[in-house]
N, C-alpha and C positions, 0 to 999 in steps of 0.2 A: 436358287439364287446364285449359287456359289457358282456351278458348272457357266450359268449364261454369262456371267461376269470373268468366267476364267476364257468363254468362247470368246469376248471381245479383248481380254487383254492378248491369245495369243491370236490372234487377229494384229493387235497396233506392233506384236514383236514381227510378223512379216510385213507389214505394210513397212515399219520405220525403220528398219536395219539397214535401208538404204542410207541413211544419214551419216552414220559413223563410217561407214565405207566408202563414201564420196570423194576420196582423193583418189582409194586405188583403185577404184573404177574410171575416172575420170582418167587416170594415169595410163591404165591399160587400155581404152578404147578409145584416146587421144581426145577428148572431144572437151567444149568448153562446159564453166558454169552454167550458163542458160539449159546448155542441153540435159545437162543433169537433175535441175529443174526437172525439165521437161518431163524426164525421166520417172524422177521423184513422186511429181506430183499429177502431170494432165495425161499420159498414156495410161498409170494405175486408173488415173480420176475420170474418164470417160468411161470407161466399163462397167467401174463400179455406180457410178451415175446410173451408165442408160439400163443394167440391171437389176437396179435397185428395186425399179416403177416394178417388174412382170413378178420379180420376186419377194417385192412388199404385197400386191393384191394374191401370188403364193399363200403367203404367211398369216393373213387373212380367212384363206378358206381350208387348208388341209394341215396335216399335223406339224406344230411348227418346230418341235425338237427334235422330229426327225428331218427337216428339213435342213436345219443346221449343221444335223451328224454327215449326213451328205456335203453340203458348204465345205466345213474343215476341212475334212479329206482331199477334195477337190484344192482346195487353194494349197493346200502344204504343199500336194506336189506337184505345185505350178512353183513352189518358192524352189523345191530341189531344182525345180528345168534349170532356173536363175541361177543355181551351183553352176550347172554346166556348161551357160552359155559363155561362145566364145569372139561375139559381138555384138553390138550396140541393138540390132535387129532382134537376134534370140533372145537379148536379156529384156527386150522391150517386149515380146510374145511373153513371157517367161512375168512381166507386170502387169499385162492386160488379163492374164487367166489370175491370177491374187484377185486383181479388182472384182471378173465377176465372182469369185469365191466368198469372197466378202460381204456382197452387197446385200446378203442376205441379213446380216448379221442384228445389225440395229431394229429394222422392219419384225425380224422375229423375235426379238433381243424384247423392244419397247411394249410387243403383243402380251407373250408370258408373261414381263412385269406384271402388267395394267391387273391380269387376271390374278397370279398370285396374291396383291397387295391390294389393299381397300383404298380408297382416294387420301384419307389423311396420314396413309404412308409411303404413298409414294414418291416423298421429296427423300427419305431415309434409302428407301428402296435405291433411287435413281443411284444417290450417291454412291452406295455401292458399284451400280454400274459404270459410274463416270470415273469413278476411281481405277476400277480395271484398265482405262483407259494410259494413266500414267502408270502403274506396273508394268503395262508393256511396254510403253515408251523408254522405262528405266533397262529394263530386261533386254528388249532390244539392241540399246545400247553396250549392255554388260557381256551380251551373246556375241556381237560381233564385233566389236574391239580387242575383246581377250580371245576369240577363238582364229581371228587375222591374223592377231601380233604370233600368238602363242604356231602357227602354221606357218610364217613367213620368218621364225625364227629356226626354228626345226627342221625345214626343210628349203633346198634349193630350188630352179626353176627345175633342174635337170632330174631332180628325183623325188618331187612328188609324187603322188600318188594319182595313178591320172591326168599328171602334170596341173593338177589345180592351183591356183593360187590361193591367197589366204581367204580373200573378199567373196570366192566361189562355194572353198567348205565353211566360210558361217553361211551362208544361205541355206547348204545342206544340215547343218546342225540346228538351223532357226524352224527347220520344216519339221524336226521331229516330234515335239510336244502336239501338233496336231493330228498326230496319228492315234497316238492316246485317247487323247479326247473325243476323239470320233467313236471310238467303242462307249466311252463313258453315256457321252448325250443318246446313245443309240435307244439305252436303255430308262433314260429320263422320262418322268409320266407329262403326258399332257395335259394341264388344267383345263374346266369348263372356262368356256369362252364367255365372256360378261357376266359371269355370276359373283365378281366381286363390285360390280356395281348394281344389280339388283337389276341387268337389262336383259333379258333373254335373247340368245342370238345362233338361231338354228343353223346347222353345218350346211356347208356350200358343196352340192352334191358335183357341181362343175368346177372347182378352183383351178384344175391346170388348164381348161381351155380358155377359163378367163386369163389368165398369166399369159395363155399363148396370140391372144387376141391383144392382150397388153403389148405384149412383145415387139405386135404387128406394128400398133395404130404408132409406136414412137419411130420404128427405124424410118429411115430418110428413104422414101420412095415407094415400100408398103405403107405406108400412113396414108398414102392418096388413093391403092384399093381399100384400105376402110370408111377411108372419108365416103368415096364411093356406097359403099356397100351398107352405111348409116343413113345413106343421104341426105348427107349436109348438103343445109342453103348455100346460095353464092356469094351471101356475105363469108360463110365461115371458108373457102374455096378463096375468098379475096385476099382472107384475112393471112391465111395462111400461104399463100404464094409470094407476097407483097412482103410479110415477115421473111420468107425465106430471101427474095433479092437483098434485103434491109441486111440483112446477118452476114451473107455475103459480102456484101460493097464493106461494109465495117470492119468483115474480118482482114479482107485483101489491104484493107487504108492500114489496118495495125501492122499487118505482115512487113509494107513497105516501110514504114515509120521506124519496129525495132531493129529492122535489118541496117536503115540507113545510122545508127544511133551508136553499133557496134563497128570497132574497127574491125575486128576480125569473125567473118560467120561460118562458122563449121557447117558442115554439108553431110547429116550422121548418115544418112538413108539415100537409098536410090532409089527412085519409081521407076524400073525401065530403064534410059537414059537419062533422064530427067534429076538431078540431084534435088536434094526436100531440104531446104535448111530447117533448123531447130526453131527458128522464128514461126516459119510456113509451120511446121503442123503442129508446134502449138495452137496457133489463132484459125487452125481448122478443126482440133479437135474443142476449141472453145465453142466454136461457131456450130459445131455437130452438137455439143451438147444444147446450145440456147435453143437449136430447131428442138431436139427431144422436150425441153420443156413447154414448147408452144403447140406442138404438136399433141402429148398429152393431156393439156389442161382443155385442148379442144375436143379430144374423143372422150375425155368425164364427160364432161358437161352434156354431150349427146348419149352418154352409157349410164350415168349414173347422177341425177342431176341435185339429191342432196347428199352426194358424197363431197361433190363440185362445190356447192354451197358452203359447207361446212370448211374446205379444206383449200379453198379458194380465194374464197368474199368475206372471211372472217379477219377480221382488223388487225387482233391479235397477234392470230395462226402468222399471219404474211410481214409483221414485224417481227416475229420468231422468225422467222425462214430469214430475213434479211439479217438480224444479228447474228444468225448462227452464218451464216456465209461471211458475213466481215470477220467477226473472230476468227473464223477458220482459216480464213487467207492469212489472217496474222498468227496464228498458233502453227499451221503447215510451215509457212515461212521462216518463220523462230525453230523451229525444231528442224529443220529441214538441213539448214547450214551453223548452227551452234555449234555440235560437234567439229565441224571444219573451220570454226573459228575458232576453238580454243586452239582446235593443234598448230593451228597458222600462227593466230596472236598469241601463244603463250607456251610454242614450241613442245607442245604435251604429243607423248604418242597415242594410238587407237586406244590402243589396252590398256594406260591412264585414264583417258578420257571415258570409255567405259566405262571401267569400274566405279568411280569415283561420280564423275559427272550421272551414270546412270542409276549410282545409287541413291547417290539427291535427290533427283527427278521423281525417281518409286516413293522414298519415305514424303517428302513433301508434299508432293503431287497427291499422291492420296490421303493426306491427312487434309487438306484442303477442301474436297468434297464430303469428305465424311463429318467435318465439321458444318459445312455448308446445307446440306441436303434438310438434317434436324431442325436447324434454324430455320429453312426455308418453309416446311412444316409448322414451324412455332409463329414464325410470322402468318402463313396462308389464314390460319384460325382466328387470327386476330384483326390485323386489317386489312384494308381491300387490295389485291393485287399485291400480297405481303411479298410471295414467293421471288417477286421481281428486282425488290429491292436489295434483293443477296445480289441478283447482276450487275446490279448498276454500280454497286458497289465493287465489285472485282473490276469491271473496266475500264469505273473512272480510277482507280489507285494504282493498277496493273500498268501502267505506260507511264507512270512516271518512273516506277520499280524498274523498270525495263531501262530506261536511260541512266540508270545509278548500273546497275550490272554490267551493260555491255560498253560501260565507259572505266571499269575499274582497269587498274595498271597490272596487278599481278592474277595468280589465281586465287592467293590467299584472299585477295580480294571479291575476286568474283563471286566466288561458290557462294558466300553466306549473302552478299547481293541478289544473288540468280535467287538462293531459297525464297529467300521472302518473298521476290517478284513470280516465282511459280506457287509457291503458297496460295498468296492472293486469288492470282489468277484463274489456279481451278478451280475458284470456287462459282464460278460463272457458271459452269453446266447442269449440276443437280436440280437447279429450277426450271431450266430449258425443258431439262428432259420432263417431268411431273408436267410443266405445264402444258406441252404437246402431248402426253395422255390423255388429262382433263378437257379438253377441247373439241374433240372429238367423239363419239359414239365406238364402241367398243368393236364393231364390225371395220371400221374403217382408219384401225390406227397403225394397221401394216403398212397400207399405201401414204398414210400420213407422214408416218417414219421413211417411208420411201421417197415420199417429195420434199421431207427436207435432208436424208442425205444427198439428193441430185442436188438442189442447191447448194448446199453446205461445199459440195463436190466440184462442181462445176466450177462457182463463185471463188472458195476458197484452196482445195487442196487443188484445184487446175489452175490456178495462179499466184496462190500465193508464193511457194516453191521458186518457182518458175521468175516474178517477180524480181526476187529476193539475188537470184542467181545473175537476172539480165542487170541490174544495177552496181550488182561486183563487176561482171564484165564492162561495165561501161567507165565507172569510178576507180579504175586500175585493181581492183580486187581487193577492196577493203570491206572485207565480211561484213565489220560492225555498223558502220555507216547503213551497207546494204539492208542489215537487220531492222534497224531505228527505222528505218525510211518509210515502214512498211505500216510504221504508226501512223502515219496521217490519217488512215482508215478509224481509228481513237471515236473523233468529234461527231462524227456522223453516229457510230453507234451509241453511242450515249446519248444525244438527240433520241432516235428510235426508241432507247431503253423509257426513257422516261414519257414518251407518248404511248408506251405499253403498260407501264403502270398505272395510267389511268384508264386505257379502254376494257382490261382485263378482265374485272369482276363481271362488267356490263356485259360480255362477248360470252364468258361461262354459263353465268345466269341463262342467256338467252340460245343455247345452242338446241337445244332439244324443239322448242317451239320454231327454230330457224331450220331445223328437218324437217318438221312436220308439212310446216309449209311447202316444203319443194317435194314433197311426197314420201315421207319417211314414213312408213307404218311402227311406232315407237310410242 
C-alpha cells in the first residue's frame, strides 16, 4: 500500500510543480494566463486521457506493479526533458510524455487496491491513496518554490550551470524520486486478481494486444478501421460521424467566442505558417478528447458488452464520472493558480509560498481523507449509500470555505482559512475511490479507473486550469475572483451527489445479475 500511494503522490509532485512556477515560466516564454492553463492542464490532460483507456485494459490483464515500475521511470524523464526545455513547444512535448507516464497510475493504483483489501476496507484503504494525492501536491509545492528561489539566488543568467534557470532545475530535481521508485515497485509482489472478493478471474493470456486494439479503436482516424473491422451497423457509423461534425462545429464556435473575449491573444505555437493561438488548441484538444470518449464507449459495447453494461448504463458509476469531473475542474483550477495568487496578492516569494503554503496542503490535506475514508466505511455498514454522504458533505461546506479564504486580507489570514477549506474538502475522494471499486467486477476496474480518469481529465484538469486562467485574463488579472468563479460548478454537483445516494445501494446490489444478463460468465 505504501509504495502505490507513494507511486501517486510522486506522480501529483510532477504533474503540479507547474503551479508554483507559473510566473517564471510565463515570464520566460512570454505567453499569457490562458496559455499557461493550457499548459497546466489540457496538453498534460489529453495524453493522459487518451492513455489512460489502453493502459487501464493493460492493468487489467498483465502484471500491474510492474507496469507501474515502467510508468515512473518513463514519466520522471519526460519531467527532466521540461528542465531543459527552452520553449513553449519543448516544455509542452516535455507535459504530454508526464501525462502518458501517468495514465497508468490510478487504473493500476485502484486494481491492486481492490485485490489487497476486502470490500469493508476499502474506504480506509482508498484514503490512503487519496491522501498520497495531497502530499504531493504539498511536496510539489515545497520542491519547486525552494529549489527556484534557492537557483535564482545563487546563481546569475551568465553562470548557471547549463545556463538553467531556476523554474528548469526544479523540474530536474522533481524527476528524481521517480527513479527510486522505479527499482522499489520493480520488486513488489503481485496480488491474486479477485480473490479478495471471492470472484475467480483467470489471467488474460492477450492483455497487450487488447491495449493495442484499445489504443486503435480511440485515436481519431484508426477508430474507423476498427469500426470497420467489428462491423459496426450504420447506425453506430451515423452515430459516430454526426458526433464527430457536433464536436467540431462546438469546438470552432468556443474557439471563436474566447478569442473574441480576450484583448490580447498570444499566438504560443506555429503549425507551418499558420499561428495556433492558446484558445484554438485548447478547444481542439477538448474536442480530440470528447471524440476519444464517444469513440470508445462504442468499440466496448461491440468488444465487450457487459463491460459496457456495467461501466456505461450503471446510474451510479455515470454520476461518479460526472462528480468526479466537476470537482476536478474545480480542484485543477484551485490549485493550478493559488500559488500565483498568493505571490500576486500578498507579495510572497516562490520559496515562501512553498514552504509554508505546501506544507499546509500535505498536513491538512491528508488528514482529511484519512479521517474520511474510516467514516465512510463506518457509514457504508450502516445505512444505504452511507459512503456518499462523506461527499456531499465536503462539497456542499467546501465553497463556502473557499470564499472565506480567498477573500481574506492578509496571509495571516488566509492560511488557517485555506486549512479548513482543504480540510473539508479532501474529504470528497476516499468514497469516490471505494465506491468505483464496488461497482464493478474485479476484471474490469482498470478500464473503469481508466474511464473515469478520461473524464476526470478531460472535463476537469483540461479546463479547469485553463478556465481559471482565461477569466484572469479577461477580468484584468485578478486571480481571486478568477478562482471563486469557478464555483458555480458547486450547485450542480450537489444535485448529482444526492441523486447518488439514493440510486447506490440499488446499482451495487444489482450489478452481478446486470453482468450476467449481458453475458458475463460470473
Amino acid at each position: 500500500m505504501l509504495l502505490i500511494s507513494l507511486t501517486q503522490a510522486v506522480s501529483m509532485v510532477d504533474r503540479q510543480i507547474v503551479a508554483i512556477l507559473l510566473p517564471q515560466i510565463k515570464a520566460d516564454m512570454e505567453v499569457g494566463d490562458a496559455e499557461m492553463g493550457l499548459l497546466y492542464g489540457t496538453v498534460f490532460g489529453l495524453f493522459y486521457a487518451l492513455f489512460s483507456l489502453p493502459l487501464g485494459r493493460l492493468a487489467d490483464g498483465c502484471n500491474r506493479t510492474r507496469l507501474l515500475s515502467i510508468s515512473v521511470g518513463a514519466w520522471s524523464a519526460m519531467t527532466a526533458l521540461g528542465g531543459m526545455a527552452n520553449s513553449f513547444g519543448v516544455l509542452a512535448l516535455s507535459r504530454l510524455g508526464v501525462g502518458i507516464g501517468e495514465a497508468s497510475v490510478q487504473p493500476a493504483g485502484f486494481s491492486l487496491i481492490s485485490d489487497y483489501f476486502r470490500k469493508e476496507r476499502r474506504g480506509a484503504a482508498a484514503a490512503v491513496f487519496a491522501a498520497s494525492i495531497t502530499v504531493g501536491l504539498g511536496a510539489s509545492l515545497w520542491i519547486g518554490g525552494t529549489t527556484a528561489d534557492w537557483w535564482e539566488r545563487t546563481y546569475t543568467a551568465a553562470d548557471a550551470p547549463f545556463g538553467l534557470r531556476g523554474w528548469q532545475a526544479a523540474f530536474i530535481v522533481a524527476a528524481s524520486p521517480g527513479l527510486v521508485l522505479t527499482v522499489l515497485l520493480a520488486r513488489l509482489p503481485e496480488p491474486v486478481r479477485g480473490a479478495a472478493d471471492g470472484i475467480a478471474t483467470p489471467p488474460d493470456p492477450a492483455a497487450f494486444r487488447a491495449s493495442w486494439d484499445t489504443l486503435l479503436s480511440i485515436t481519431p482516424g484508426c477508430n474507423w478501421l476498427v469500426l470497420r473491422r467489428l462491423n459496426a451497423s450504420s447506425s453506430v457509423w451515423a452515430v459516430n460521424i454526426v458526433g464527430l461534425i457536433a464536436i467540431i462545429a462546438t469546438m470552432v464556435a468556443l474557439t471563436d467566442w474566447t478569442d473574441s473575449v480576450r484583448v490580447t491573444v498570444q499566438a504560443p505555437l506555429m503549425i507551418g505558417n499558420y499561428p495556433l493561438s492558446g484558445n484554438a488548441l485548447q478547444w481542439t484538444v477538448t474536442g480530440i478528447g470528447l471524440y476519444v470518449v464517444l469513440n470508445w464507449l462504442q468499440t466496448l459495447k461491440l468488444r465487450d458488452a457487459p463491460a459496457f453494461v456495467l461501466i456505461a448504463k450503471t446510474p451510479s458509476l455515470t454520476l461518479l464520472f460526472i462528480i468526479a469531473a466537476l470537482q476536478s475542474a474545480v480542484n485543477y483550477g484551485v490549485m493550478a493558480w493559488t500559488p500565483s495568487f498568493m505571490i500576486k496578492q500578498y507579495g510572497m516569494s516562490p520559496a515562501e509560498v512553498g514552504l509554508k503554503f505546501g506544507a499546509l496542503v500535505a498536513v491538512v490535506g491528508t488528514a482529511g481523507p484519512l479521517i474520511a475514508g474510516p467514516i465512510s466505511d463506518w457509514l457504508a455498514a450502516r445505512v444505504r449509500g452511507g459512503r456518499v454522504y462523506v461527499t456531499l458533505y465536503a462539497l456542499t461546506v467546501s465553497p463556502i470555505l473557499a470564499f472565506w479564504a480567498y477573500n481574506a486580507a492578509t496571509p495571516a489570514q488566509f492560511y488557517p482559512a485555506f486549512g479548513i477549506y482543504c480540510f473539508t474538502l479532501a474529504m470528497w475522494l476516499p468514497p469516490v475511490y471505494a465506491s468505483l471499486m464496488d461497482l464493478v467486477l474485479p476484471r474490469m476496474r482498470g478500464v473503469a479507473a481508466s474511464f473515469y480518469v478520461l473524464t476526470m481529465t478531460i472535463l476537469g484538469l483540461g479546463l479547469g486550469p485553463y478556465a481559471v486562467g482565461l477569466i484572469s485574463d479577461v477580468n484584468g488579472g485578478n486571480l481571486g475572483t478568477a478562482i471563486l468563479s469557478i464555483y458555480w460548478l458547486a450547485p450542480p454537483m450537489v444535485i448529482a451527489i444526492i441523486i447518488l445516494a439514493r440510486r447506490y445501494a440499488t446499482d451495487e446490489a444489482g450489478m452481478i445479475n446486470r453482468a450476467r444478463a449481458a453475458g458475463e460468465l460470473v
